[in-house]
N, C-alpha and C positions, 0 to 999 in steps of 0.2 A: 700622878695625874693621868698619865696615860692609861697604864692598866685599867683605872677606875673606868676611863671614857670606853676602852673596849670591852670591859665586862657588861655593860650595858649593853652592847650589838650582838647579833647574832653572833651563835657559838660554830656554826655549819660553814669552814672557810674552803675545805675542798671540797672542789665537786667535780663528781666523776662525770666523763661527756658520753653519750649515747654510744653503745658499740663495747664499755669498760676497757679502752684501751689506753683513754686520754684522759686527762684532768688536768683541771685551772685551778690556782691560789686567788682567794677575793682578800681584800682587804675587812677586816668588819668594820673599818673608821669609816670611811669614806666610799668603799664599793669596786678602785682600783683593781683589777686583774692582771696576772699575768698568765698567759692560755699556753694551750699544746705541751706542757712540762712532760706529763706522760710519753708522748710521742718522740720527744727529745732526750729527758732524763729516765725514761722507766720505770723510774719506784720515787715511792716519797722521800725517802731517806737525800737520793740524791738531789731531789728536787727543791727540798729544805737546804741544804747544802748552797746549792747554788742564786737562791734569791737572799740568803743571810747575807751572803757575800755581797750583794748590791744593795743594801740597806733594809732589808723586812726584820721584822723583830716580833717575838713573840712563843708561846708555846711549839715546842717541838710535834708535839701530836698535833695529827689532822685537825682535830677538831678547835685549835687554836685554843685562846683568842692571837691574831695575828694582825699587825700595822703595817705598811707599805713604809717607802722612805717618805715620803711627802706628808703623812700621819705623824711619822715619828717628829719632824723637822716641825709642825706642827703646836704638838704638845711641846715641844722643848721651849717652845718660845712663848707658850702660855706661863709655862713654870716659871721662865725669867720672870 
């Protein structure tokens, strides 16, 4: 169920900020952000890294599709 809900949304989940030094992870469920990853982590690699570990789920490429925790926690309880 979830995958189905996020293949529906936008595929575009990073985005670079003005300047190409910085980028934010969106959510494509729900629109969720988490900002400055660039600035803090540097590369996607690490930046993937780091928001799996607090609950996002989804495609390892950029281009997603990608869930937040509160998306993920979501669909779980629709599937119940």
């Amino acid at each position: 169920m979830l995958t189905t809900m996020m293949e529906r949304e936008a595929m575009m989940t990073v985005i670079q900020e003005s300047g190409g030094t910085d980028f934010r992870l969106v959510c494509d469920g729900c629109g969720n952000a988490v900002e400055h990853l660039g600035v803090n982590l540097h590369n996607w690699e690490l930046a993937w890294s780091f928001v799996k570990r607090h609950g996002w789920i989804g495609d390892r490429s950029r281009r997603g599709p990608h869930g937040c925790p509160r998306c993920t926690v979501r669909a779980a309880r629709t599937i119940d």
